[in-house]
LUMFI-894018 format. One record per residue (C-alpha): residue number from 0; residue in three letters; chain; x, y, z. Coordinates in Angstrom, 3 decimals. Each point is the difference from the previous one (the first is absolute). Layout:
N
+------+------+-------+----------+----------+----------+
: resi : resn : chain :     east :    north :       up :
+------+------+-------+----------+----------+----------+
:  NUM :  ALA :     A :        X :        Y :        Z :
...
+------+------+-------+----------+----------+----------+
END
This chain:
180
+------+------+-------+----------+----------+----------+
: resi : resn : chain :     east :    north :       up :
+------+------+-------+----------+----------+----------+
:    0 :  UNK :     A :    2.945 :   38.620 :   74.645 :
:    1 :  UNK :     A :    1.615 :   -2.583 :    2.323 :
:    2 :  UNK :     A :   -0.660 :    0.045 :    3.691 :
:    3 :  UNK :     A :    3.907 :    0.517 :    1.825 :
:    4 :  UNK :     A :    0.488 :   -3.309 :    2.039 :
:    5 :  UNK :     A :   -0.009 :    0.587 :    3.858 :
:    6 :  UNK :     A :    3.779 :    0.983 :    0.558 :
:    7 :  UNK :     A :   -0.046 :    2.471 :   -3.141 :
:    8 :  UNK :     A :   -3.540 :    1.607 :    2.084 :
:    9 :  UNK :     A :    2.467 :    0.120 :    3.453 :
:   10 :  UNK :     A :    2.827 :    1.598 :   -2.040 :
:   11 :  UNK :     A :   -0.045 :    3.039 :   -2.016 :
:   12 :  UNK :     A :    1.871 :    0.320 :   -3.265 :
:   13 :  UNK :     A :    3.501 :    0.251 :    0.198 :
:   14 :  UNK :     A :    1.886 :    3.058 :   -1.555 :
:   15 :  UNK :     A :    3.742 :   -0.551 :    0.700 :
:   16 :  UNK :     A :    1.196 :   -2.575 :   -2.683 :
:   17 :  UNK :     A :    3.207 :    0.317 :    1.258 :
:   18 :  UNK :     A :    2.282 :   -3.045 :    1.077 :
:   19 :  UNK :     A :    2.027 :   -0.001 :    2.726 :
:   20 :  UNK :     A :    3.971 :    0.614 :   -0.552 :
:   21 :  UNK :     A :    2.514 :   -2.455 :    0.876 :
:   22 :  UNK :     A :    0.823 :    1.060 :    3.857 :
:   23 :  UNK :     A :    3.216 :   -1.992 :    1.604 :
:   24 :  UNK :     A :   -1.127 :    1.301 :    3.777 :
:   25 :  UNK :     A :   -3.346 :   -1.740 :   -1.080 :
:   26 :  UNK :     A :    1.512 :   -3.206 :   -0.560 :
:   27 :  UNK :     A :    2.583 :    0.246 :    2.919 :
:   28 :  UNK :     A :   -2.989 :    0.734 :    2.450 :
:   29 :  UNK :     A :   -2.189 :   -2.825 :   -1.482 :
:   30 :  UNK :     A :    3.392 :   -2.328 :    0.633 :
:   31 :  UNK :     A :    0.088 :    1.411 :    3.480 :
:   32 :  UNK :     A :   -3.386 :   -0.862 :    0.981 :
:   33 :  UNK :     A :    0.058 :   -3.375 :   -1.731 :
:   34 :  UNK :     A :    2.977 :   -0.800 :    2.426 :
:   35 :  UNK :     A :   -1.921 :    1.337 :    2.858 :
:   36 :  UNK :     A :   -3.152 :   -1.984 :   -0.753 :
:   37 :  UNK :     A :    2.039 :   -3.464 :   -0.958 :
:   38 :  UNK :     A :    1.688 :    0.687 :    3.416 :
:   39 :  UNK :     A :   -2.950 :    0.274 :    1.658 :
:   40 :  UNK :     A :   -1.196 :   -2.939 :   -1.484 :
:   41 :  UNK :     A :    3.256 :   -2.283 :    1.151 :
:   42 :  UNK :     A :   -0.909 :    1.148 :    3.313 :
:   43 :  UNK :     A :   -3.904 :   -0.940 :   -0.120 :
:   44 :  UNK :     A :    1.026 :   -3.337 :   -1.297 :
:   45 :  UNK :     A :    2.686 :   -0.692 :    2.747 :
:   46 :  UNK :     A :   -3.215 :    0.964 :    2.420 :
:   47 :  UNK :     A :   -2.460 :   -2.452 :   -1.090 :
:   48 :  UNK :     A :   -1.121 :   -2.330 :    2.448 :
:   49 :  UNK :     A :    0.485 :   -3.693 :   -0.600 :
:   50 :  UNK :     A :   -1.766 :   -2.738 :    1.083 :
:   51 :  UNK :     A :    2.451 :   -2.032 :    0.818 :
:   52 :  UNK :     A :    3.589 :   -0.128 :   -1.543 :
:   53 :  UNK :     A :    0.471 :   -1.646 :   -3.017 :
:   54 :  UNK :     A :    2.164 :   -3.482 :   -0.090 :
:   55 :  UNK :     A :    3.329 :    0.079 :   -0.853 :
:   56 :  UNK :     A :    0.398 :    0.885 :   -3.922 :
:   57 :  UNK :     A :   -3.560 :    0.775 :   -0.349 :
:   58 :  UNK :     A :   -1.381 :    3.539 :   -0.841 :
:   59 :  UNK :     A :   -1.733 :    1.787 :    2.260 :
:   60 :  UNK :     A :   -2.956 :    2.682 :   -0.159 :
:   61 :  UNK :     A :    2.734 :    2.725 :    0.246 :
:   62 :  UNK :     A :    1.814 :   -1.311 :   -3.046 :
:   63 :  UNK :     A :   -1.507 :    0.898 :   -3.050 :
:   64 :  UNK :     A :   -0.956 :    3.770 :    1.231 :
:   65 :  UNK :     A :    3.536 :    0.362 :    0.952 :
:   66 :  UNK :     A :    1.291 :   -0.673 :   -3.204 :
:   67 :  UNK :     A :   -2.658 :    1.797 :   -2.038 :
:   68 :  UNK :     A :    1.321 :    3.220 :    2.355 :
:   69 :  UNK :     A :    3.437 :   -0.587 :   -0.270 :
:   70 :  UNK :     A :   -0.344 :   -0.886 :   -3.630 :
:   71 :  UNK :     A :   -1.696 :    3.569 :   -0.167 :
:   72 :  UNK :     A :    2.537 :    1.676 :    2.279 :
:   73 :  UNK :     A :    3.124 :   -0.999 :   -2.520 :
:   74 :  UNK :     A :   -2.410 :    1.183 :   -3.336 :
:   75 :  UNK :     A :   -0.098 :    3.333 :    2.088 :
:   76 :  UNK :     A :    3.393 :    0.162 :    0.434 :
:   77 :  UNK :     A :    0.736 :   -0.771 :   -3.608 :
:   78 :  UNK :     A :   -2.572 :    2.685 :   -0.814 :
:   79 :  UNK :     A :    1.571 :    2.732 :    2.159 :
:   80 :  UNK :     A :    3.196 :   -0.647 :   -1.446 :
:   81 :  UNK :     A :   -1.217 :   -0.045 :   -3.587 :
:   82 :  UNK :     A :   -1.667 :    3.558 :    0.971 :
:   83 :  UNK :     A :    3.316 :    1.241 :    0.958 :
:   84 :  UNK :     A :    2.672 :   -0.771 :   -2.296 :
:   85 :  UNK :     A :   -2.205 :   -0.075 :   -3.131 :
:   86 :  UNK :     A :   -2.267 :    2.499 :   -1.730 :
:   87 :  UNK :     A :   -3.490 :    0.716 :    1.245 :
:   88 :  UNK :     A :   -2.553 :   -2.567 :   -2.112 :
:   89 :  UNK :     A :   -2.218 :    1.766 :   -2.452 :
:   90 :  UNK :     A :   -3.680 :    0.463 :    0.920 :
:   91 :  UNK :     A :   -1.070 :    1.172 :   -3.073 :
:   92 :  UNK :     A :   -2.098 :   -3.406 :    0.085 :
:   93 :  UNK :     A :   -1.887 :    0.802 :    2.953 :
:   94 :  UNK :     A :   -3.795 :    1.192 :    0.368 :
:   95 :  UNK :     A :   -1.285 :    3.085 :    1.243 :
:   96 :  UNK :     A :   -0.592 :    0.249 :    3.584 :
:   97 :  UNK :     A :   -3.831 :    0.299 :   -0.475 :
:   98 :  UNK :     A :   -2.163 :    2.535 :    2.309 :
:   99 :  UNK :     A :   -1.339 :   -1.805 :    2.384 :
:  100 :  UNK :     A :    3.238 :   -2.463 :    0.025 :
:  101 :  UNK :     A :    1.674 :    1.049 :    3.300 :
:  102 :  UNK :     A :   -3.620 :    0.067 :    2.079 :
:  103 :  UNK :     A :   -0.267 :   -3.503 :   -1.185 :
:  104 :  UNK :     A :    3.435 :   -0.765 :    1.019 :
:  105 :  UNK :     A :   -0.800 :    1.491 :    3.552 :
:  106 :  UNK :     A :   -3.058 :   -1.967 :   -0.024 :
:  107 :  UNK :     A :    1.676 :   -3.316 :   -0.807 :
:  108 :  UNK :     A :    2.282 :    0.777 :    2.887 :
:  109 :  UNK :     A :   -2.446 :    0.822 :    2.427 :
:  110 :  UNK :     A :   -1.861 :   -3.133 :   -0.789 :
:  111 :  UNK :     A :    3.373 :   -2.246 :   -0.228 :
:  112 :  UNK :     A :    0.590 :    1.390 :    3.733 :
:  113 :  UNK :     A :   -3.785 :   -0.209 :    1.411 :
:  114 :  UNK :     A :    0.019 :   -4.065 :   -1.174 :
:  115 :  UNK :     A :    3.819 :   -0.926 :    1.536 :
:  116 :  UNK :     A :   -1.018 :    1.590 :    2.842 :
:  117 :  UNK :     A :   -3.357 :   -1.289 :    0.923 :
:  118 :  UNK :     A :    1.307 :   -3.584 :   -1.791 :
:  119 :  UNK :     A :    1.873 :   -0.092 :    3.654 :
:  120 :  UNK :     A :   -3.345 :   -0.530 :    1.528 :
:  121 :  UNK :     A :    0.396 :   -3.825 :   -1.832 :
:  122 :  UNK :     A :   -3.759 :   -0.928 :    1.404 :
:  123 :  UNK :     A :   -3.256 :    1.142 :    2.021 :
:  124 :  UNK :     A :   -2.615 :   -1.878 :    2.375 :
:  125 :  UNK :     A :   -2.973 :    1.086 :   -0.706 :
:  126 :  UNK :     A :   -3.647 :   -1.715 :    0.834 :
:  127 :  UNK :     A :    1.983 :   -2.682 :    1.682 :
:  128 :  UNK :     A :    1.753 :   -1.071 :   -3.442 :
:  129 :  UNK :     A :    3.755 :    0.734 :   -0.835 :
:  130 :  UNK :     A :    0.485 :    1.710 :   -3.289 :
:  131 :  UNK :     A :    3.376 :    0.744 :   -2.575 :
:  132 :  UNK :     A :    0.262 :    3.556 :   -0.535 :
:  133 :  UNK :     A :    2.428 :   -0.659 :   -2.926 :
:  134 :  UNK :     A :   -2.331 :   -1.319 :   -2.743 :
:  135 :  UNK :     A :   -2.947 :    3.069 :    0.543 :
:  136 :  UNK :     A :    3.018 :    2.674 :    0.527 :
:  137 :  UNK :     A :    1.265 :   -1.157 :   -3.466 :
:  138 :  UNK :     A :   -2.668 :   -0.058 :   -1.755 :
:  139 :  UNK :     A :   -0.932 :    3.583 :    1.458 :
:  140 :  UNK :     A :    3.514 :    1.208 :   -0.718 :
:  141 :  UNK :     A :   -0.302 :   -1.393 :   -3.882 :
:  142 :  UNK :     A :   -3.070 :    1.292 :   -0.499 :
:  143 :  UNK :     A :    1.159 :    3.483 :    0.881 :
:  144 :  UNK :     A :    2.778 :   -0.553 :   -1.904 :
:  145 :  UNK :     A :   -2.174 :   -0.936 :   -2.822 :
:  146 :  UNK :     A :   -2.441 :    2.936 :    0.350 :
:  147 :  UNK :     A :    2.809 :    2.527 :    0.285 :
:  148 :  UNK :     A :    1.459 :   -0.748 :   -3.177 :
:  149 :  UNK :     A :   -3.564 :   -0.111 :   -1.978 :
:  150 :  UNK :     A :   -1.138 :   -3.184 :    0.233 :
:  151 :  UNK :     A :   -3.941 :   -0.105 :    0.108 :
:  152 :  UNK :     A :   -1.355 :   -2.888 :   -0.889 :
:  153 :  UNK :     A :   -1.139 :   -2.892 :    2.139 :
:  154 :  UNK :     A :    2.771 :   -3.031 :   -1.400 :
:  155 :  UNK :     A :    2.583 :    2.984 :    0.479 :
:  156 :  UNK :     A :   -1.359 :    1.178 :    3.855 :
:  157 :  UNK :     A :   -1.932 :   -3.527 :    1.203 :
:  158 :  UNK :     A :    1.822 :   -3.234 :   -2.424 :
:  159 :  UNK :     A :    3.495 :    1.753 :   -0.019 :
:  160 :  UNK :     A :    0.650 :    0.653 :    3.402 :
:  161 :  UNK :     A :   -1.838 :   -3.216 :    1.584 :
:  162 :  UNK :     A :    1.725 :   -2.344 :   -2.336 :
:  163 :  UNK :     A :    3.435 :    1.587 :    0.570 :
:  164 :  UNK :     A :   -0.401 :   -0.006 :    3.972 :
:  165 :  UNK :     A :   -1.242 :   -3.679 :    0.371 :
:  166 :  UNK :     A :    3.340 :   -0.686 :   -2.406 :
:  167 :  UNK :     A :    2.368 :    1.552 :    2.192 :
:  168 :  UNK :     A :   -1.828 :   -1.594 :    2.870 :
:  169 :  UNK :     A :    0.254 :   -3.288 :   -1.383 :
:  170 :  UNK :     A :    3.408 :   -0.252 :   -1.267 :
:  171 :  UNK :     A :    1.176 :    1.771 :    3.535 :
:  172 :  UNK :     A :   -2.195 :   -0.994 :    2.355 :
:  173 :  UNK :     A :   -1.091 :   -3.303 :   -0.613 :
:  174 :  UNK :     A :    2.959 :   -1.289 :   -2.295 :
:  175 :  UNK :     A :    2.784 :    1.149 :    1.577 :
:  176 :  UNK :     A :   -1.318 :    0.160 :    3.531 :
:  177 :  UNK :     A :    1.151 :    4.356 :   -0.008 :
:  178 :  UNK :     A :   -1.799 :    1.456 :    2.624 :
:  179 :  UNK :     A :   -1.998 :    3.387 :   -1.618 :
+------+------+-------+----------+----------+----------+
END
């Protein structure tokens, strides 16, 4: 008999094999909050705090988040009005909302929130040194991230999360001089 891995021991067995039906208020409300979030986004972008100003026809650091936002903001749109005028999309395709599914979604939330807001803190003094909260707040967020959806060994809770924090640092922090 095989031993269940360690998200079938966290979950029992699921009875309801049904699929969801097709649902336009579902899709109208996910356009809704799409255009919400990508508006939210435009305005983060417009916030962020330069340096200095960028030359004339250069890019600056507010660019490329700008577009990504609006570029999400007009998908949205498109999205909303694809959820109106035509039929609801089959989701015949889709899994089964497992058992423990939305306490992991509340989790990842919960976590998302507890690392943007303590990544505010940006560093600490401590023993007379200055240190980057980013890089051991990432790693910390990952490897909750990690543990919450089953991973348990040590390349997928020590390698993973180490390797994927001192990329983001580097290409960010180092390469193109982002402040994290």
């Amino acid at each position: 008999m095989k031993s269940p891995s360690p998200t079938e021991a966290l979950e029992p067995p699921i009875e309801d094999t049904e699929h969801p039906t097709a649902s336009r208020r579902t899709e109208v409300i996910i356009a809704i909050v799409a255009i919400a979030f990508m508006a939210a986004a435009i305005v983060l972008a417009q916030g962020i705090e330069l340096r200095r100003e960028p030359a004339e026809g250069q890019i600056g650091a507010r660019f490329w988040p700008s577009l990504l936002a609006i570029v999400g903001l007009a998908l949205a749109i498109w999205r909303l009005v694809i959820a109106i005028v035509s039929a609801p999309d089959d989701r015949s395709d889709q899994e089964v909302v497992s058992a423990g599914g939305y306490r992991r979604l509340a989790l990842t939330l919960l976590l998302t929130i507890a690392f943007i807001a303590l990544w505010s803190i940006r560093s600490v003094v401590a023993f007379g040194f200055r240190f980057e909260v980013f890089p051991v707040l990432c790693a910390l967020f990952l490897v909750g991230l990690v543990w919450l959806y089953g991973g348990r060994g040590w390349k997928a809770l020590v390698l993973f999360p180490a390797l994927l924090t001192a990329g983001i640092y580097v290409i960010f922090h180092v390469l193109l001089r982002i402040p994290l």
